[in-house]
C-alpha positions as CSV (number, residue, x, y, z in Angstrom):
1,X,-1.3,-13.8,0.5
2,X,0.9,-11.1,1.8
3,X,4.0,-12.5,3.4
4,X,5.1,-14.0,0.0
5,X,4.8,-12.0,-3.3
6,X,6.4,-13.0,-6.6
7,X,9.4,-11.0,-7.0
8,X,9.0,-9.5,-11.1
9,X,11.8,-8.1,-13.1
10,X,11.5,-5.2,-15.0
11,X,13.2,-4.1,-18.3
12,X,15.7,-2.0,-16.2
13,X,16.4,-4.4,-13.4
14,X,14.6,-3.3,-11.3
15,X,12.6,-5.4,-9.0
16,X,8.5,-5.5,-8.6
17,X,6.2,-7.5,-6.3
18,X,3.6,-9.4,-7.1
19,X,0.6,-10.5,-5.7
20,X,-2.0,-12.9,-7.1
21,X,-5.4,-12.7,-5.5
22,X,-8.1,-14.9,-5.0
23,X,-10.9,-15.5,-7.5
24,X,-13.4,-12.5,-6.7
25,X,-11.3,-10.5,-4.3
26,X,-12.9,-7.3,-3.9
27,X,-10.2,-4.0,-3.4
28,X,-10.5,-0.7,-2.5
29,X,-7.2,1.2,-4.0
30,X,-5.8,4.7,-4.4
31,X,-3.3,3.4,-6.6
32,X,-2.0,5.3,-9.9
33,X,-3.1,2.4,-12.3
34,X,-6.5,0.7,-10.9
35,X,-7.6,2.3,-8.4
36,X,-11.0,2.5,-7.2
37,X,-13.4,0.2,-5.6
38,X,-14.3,-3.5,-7.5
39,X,-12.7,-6.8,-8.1
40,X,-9.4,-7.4,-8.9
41,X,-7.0,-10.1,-9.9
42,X,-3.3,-8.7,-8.9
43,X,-1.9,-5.8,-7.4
44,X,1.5,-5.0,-8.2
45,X,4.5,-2.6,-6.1
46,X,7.0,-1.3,-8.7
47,X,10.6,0.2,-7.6
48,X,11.5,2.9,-9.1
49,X,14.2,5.5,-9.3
50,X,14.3,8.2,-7.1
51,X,13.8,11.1,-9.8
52,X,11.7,8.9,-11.5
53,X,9.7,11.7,-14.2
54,X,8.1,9.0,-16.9
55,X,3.9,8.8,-17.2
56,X,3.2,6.3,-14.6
57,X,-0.3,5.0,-16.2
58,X,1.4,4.5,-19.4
59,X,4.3,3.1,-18.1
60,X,2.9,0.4,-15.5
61,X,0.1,-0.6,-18.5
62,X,3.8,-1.3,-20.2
63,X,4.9,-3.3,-17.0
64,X,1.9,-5.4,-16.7
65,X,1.5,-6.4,-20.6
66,X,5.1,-7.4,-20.6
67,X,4.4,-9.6,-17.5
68,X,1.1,-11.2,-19.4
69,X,-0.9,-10.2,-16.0
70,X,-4.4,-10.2,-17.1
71,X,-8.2,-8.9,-16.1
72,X,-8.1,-5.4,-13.4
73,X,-5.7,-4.8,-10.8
74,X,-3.9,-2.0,-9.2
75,X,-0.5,-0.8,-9.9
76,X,2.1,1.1,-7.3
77,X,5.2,2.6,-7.4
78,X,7.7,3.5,-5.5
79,X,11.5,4.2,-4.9
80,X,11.8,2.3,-1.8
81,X,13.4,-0.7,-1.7
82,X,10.7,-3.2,-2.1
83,X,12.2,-6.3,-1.6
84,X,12.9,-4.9,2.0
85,X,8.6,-5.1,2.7
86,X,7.6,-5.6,6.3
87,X,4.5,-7.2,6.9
88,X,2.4,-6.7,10.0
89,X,-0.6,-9.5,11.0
90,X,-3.5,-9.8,13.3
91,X,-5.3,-13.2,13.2
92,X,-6.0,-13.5,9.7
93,X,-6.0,-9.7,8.5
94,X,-2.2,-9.1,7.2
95,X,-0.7,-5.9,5.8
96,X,2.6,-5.7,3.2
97,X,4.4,-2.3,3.6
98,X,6.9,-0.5,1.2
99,X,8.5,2.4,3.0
100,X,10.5,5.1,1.9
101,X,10.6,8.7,4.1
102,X,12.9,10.8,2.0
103,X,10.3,13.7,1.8
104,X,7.6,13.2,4.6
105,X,4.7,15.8,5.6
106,X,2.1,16.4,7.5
107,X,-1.7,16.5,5.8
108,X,-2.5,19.7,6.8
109,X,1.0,21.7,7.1
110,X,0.4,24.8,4.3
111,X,4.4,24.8,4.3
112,X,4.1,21.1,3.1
113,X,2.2,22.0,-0.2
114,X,5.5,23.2,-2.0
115,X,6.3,19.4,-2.3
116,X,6.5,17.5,-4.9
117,X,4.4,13.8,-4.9
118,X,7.9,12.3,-5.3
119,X,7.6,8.4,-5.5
120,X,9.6,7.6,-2.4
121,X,6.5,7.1,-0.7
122,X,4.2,4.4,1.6
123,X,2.8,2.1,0.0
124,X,0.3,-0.7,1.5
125,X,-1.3,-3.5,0.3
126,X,-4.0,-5.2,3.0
127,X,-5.7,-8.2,3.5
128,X,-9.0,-8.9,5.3
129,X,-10.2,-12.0,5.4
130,X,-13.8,-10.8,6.1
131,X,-16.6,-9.8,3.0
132,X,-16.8,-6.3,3.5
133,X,-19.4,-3.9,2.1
134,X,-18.4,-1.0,0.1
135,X,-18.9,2.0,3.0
136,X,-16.6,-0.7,5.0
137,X,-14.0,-0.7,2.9
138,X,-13.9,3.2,2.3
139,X,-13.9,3.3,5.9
140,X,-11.0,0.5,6.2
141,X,-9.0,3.0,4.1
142,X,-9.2,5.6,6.8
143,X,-8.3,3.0,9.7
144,X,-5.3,2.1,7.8
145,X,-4.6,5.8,7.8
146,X,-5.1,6.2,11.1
147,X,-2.5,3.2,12.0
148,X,0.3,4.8,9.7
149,X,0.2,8.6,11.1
150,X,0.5,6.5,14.8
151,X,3.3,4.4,13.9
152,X,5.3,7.2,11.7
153,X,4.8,9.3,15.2
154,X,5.7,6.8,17.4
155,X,8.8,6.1,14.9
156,X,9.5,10.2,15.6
157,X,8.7,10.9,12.0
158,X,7.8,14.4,11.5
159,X,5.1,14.0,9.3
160,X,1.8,12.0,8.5
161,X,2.7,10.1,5.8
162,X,4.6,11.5,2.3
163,X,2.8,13.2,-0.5
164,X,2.4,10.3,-2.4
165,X,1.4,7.5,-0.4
166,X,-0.9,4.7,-1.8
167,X,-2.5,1.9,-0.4
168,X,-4.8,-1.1,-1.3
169,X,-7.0,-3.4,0.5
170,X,-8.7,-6.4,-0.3
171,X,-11.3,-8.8,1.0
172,X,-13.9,-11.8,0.0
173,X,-16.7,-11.1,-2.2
174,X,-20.2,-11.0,-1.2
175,X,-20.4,-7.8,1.1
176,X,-22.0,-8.5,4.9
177,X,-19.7,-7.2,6.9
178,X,-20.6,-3.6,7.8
179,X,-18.0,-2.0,9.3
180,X,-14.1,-1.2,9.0
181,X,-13.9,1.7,11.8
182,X,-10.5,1.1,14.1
183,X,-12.6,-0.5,17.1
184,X,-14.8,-2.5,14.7
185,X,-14.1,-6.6,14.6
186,X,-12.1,-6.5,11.5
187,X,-10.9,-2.6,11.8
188,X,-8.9,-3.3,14.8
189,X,-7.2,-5.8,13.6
190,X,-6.2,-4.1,10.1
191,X,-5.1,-1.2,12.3
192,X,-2.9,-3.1,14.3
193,X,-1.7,-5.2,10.9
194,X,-0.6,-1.9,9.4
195,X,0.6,-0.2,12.4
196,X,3.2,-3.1,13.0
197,X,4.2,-3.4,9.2
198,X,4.5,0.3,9.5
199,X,6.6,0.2,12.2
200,X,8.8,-2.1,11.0
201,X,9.5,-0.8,8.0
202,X,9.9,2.7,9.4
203,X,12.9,1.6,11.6
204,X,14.4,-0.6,9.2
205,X,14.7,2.7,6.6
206,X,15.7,5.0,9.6
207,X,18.7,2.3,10.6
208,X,19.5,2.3,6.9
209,X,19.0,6.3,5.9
210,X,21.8,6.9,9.3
């Protein structure tokens, strides 16, 4: 599902990635246009410019009529370069990262709430191949987390993520699996999914930001 999204275009130019899920797929998502936690059909990563200043509900809705996407899904944006996603794997989990570090901060720096939530942000869009319940999936969000703040320090980022960072991850329907902690069957391996995608895409905008 992740290594190869449809590449959209927009009105503009611009590029967007697409991703089609499986009939069912259950998401947990802090994205703009979607989020939440229930079933979804699509989840889409939309490039935009850096002083990007239009309403981004209304202007996604836009994107996705004009694309004829039907049913829910979640909608990102961003002003990294999206074509350049990294994707990190373990087994069967996989992880598709968008990553752009222009304005980075740490969670809890005072000093850091000044910034704007610009749009060149992190954005991740995970895939576990497991049936998760609900609490799981909350608590795969926080795993994911986790593996982000370790690969931006490992990368010498000074920050935690950016102020707008959004992420999304999906599973099977029908809810067994209990648990999404980092040292959990299926946590560990969406931690180390995102860490590498992370990584990756974390030196690839460092080499190009020189």
């Amino acid at each position: 599902m992740i290594e190869q999204p449809d590449i959209l275009a927009q009105p503009d130019g611009r590029p967007a990635l697409l991703w089609r899920l499986p009939a069912g797929t259950r998401c947990v998502s802090s994205a703009v246009l979607g989020g939440g936690i229930g079933s979804a059909e699509w989840v889409v990563n939309v490039e935009v410019d850096k002083d990007y200043d239009r309403e981004p509900v209304a202007h996604l809705s836009a994107l996705v009529a004009g694309w004829g996407l039907d049913g829910r899904g979640s909608g990102l944006l961003t002003a990294a370069a999206v074509r350049r996603f990294s994707v990190g794997r373990d087994g069967e989990v996989e992880c598709a990262a968008t990553v752009g570090l222009t304005y980075p901060v740490y969670a809890a720096d005072p000093a850091s709430s000044a910034v704007a939530a610009v749009p060149g942000t992190i954005n991740l869009v995970c895939w576990i191949p497991a049936p998760l319940v609900d609490s799981a999936l909350v608590n795969a969000v926080a795993t994911a987390t986790e593996a982000k703040s370790q690969a931006l320090a490992e990368a010498g980022v000074a920050g935690t993520g950016t102020a707008s960072d959004a992420l999304v991850v999906c599973c099977p329907p029908g809810g067994r699996e209990p648990y999404g902690g980092p040292r959990s069957r299926w946590g560990l391996r969406l931690a180390n999914a995102v860490h590498t995608a992370v990584l990756t895409g974390t030196r690839d905008w460092q080499r190009r930001a020189r």
